[in-house]
C-alpha positions in Angstrom: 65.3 -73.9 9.3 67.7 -72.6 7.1 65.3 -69.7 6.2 65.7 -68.7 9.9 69.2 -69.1 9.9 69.5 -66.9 7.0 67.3 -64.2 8.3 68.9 -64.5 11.6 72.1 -64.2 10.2 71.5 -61.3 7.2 69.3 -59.6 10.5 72.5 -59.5 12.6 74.8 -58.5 9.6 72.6 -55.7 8.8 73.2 -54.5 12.3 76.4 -54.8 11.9 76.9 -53.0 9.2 74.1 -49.7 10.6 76.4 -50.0 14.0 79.7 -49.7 11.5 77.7 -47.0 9.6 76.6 -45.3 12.4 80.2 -45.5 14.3 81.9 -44.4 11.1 79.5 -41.2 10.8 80.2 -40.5 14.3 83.8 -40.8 14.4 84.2 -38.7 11.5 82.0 -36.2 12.9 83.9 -36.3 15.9 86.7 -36.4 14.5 86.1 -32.9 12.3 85.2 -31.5 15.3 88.4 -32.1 17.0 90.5 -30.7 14.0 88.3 -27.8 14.0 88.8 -27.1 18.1 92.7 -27.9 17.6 92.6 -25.6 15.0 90.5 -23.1 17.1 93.1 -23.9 20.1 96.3 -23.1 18.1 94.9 -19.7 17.0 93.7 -18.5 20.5 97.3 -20.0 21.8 98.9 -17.5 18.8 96.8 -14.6 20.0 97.3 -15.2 23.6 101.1 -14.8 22.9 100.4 -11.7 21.1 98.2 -9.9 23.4 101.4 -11.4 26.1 104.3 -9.7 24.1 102.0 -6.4 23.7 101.0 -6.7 27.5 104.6 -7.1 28.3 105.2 -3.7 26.2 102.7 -1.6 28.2 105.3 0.0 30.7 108.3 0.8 28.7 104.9 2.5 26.2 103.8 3.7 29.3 107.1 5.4 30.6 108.0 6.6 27.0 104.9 8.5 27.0 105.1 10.0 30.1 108.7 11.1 29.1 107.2 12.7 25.9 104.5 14.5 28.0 107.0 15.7 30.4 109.3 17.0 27.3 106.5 18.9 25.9 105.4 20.4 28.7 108.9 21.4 29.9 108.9 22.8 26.2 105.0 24.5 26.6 107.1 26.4 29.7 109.8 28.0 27.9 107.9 29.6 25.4 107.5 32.4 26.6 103.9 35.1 26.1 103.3 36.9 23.4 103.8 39.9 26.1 107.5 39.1 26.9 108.8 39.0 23.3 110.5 42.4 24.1 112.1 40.3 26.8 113.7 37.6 24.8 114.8 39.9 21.9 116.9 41.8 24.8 118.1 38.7 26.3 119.3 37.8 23.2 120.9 40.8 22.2 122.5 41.0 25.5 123.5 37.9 25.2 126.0 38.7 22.2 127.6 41.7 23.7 128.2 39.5 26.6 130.4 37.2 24.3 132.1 39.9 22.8 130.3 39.7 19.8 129.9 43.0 17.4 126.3 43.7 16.3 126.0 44.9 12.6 122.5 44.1 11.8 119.4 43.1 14.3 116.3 43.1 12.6 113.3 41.4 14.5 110.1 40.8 12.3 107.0 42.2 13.8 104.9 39.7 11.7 105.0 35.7 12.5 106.2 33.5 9.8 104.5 30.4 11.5 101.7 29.5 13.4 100.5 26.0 15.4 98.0 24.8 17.6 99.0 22.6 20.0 97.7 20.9 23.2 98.8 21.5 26.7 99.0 17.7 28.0 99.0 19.3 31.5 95.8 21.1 31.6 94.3 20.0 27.9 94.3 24.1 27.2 94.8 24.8 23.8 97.7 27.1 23.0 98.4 29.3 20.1 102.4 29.2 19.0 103.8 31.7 16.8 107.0 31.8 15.2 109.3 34.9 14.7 112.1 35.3 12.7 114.8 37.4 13.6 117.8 38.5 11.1 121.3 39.3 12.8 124.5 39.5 11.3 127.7 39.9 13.8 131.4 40.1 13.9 133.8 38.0 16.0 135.8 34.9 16.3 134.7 30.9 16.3 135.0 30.8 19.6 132.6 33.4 21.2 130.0 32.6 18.9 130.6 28.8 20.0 130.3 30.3 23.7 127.0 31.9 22.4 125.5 29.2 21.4 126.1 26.9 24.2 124.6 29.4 26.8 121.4 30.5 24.8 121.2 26.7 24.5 120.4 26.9 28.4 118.7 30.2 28.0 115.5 30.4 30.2 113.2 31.0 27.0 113.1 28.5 23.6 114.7 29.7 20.7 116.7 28.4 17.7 119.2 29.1 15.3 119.3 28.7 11.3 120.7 29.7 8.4 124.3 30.6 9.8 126.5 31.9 7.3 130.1 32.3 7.9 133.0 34.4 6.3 136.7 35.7 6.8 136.4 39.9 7.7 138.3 41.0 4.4 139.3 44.3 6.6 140.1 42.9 9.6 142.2 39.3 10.1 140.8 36.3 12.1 137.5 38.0 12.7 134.8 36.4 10.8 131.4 37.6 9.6 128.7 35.9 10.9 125.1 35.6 10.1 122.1 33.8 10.7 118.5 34.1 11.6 117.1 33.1 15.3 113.4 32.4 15.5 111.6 33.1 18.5 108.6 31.4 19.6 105.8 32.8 21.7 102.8 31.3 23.3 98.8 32.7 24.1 95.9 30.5 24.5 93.6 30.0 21.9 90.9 32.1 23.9 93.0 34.8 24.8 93.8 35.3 21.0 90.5 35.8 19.9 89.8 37.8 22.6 92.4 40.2 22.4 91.9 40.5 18.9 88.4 41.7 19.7 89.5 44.6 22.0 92.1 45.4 19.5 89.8 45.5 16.9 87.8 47.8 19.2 90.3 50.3 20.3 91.8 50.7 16.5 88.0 51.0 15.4 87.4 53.8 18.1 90.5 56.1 18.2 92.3 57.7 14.7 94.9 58.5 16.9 96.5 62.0 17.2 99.5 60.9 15.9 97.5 60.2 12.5 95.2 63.1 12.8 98.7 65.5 13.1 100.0 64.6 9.8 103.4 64.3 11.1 106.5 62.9 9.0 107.5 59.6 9.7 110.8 60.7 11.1 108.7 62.9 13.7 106.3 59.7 14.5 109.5 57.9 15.1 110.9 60.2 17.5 107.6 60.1 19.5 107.7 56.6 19.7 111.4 56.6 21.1 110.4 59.5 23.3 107.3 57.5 24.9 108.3 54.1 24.9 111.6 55.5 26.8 114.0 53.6 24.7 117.4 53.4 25.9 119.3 50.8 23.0 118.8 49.6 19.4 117.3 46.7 21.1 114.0 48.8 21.7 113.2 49.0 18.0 111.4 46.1 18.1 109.1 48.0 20.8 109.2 51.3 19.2 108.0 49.5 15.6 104.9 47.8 17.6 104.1 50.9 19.2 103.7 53.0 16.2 101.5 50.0 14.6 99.4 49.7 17.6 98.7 54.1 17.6 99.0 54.5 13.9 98.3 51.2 12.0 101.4 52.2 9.8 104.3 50.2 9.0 106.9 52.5 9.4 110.5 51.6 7.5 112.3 49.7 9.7 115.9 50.9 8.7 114.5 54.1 9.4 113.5 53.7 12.5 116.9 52.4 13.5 119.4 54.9 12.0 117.2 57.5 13.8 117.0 55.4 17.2 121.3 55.2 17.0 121.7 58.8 16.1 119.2 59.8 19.3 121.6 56.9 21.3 125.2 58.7 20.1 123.6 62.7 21.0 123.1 61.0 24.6 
């Protein structure tokens, strides 16, 4: 009797003790899994409020960018064609007479000092920017040159100004000498540049020119560009330089060019 007793009794310990196993393995189980989807919880909540304070960015993003890509095209428009550069140097030229100011010294280089290739955003075309530097000394007060600045700052075409040096006019009081160097920037699309260098390449290849072939001086080259590119102020020099590179392929002396373009303008 007491052997049943016993083995009823150690039989329904031992189950206790497999159920308090079993429940204890189970809990902690459990109980790892729950720390584990807490854990997983707390990182997704993080995230979430992340991907919220980045979602909640998207239109001020959104309208900066579109401001940018409105800029730079507004910009892409200004600069004007590699065929208008004649235009701009006038403009600007003009520009300083119209404030009064005395030219000394206008010097544009034929040769860019820069060169970029940038993207249209408006039509994806890629555009070929070249910059040109153009050396001017003047004469006048603060105060035109302040009004010349302002208005080429609304000037239909992009250009800037750097290097301005000023100093008192030892030979004339409360006119100052000014100078400084305004680059002008022209545009041509990338295919357009390799094609016209092509047909340039074609035309220079094909014709030794009969200004070449003449052996004329330089003056007399000179004096047929000014006669045949009609030039009318020392503005023109730019285009009377590029004409004799384009015919002759030489680069004639810029000074030159312009102490004989001003004598030809004072006989007039």
């Amino acid at each position: 009797m007491d052997k049943q007793r016993n083995l009823f009794i150690g039989t329904i310990a031992l189950a206790l003790l497999s159920c308090a196993g079993w429940y204890f393995a189970y809990f902690n189980e459990l109980n790892r899994s729950l720390n584990k989807m807490s854990s997983d919880y707390n990182r997704l909540k993080n995230e979430k409020s992340k991907y919220t304070q980045i979602q909640n960015k998207f239109p001020a993003i959104e309208k900066e960018w579109k401001t940018l890509k409105t800029d730079l095209s507004n910009l892409i428009n200004k600069i004007p064609t590699d065929g208008q550069f004649d235009n701009v140097t006038k403009m600007l030229f003009s520009l300083m007479e119209k404030n009064k100011l005395a030219v000394d010294n206008f010097n544009p280089s034929l040769a860019p000092l820069d060169e970029k290739q940038i993207v249209d955003p408006e039509n994806q075309q890629s555009i070929i920017v070249e910059k040109y530097p153009i050396d001017v000394e003047l004469r006048g007060n603060f105060i035109d040159f302040g009004n010349f600045l302002d208005q080429l700052a609304y000037s239909n075409y992009y250009l800037t100004i750097g290097n301005i040096q000023i100093s008192q006019n030892q030979y004339l009081e409360g006119e100052q000498k000014i100078s400084f160097i305004s680059y002008v920037y022209t545009k041509n699309s990338a295919n357009n540049i390799s094609t016209n260098g092509i047909n340039n390449s074609l035309v220079n290849s094909n014709s030794t020119n009969l200004i070449n072939s003449s052996n004329l001086t330089d003056k007399d080259i000179i004096n047929e560009a000014i006669q045949t590119t009609g030039a009318t102020s020392l503005i023109d020099i730019v285009k009377i330089i590029k004409h004799i590179k384009e015919k002759t392929g030489k680069d004639i002396d810029e000074n030159l060019a312009i102490s004989i373009l001003q004598e030809r303008l004072n006989n007039l």
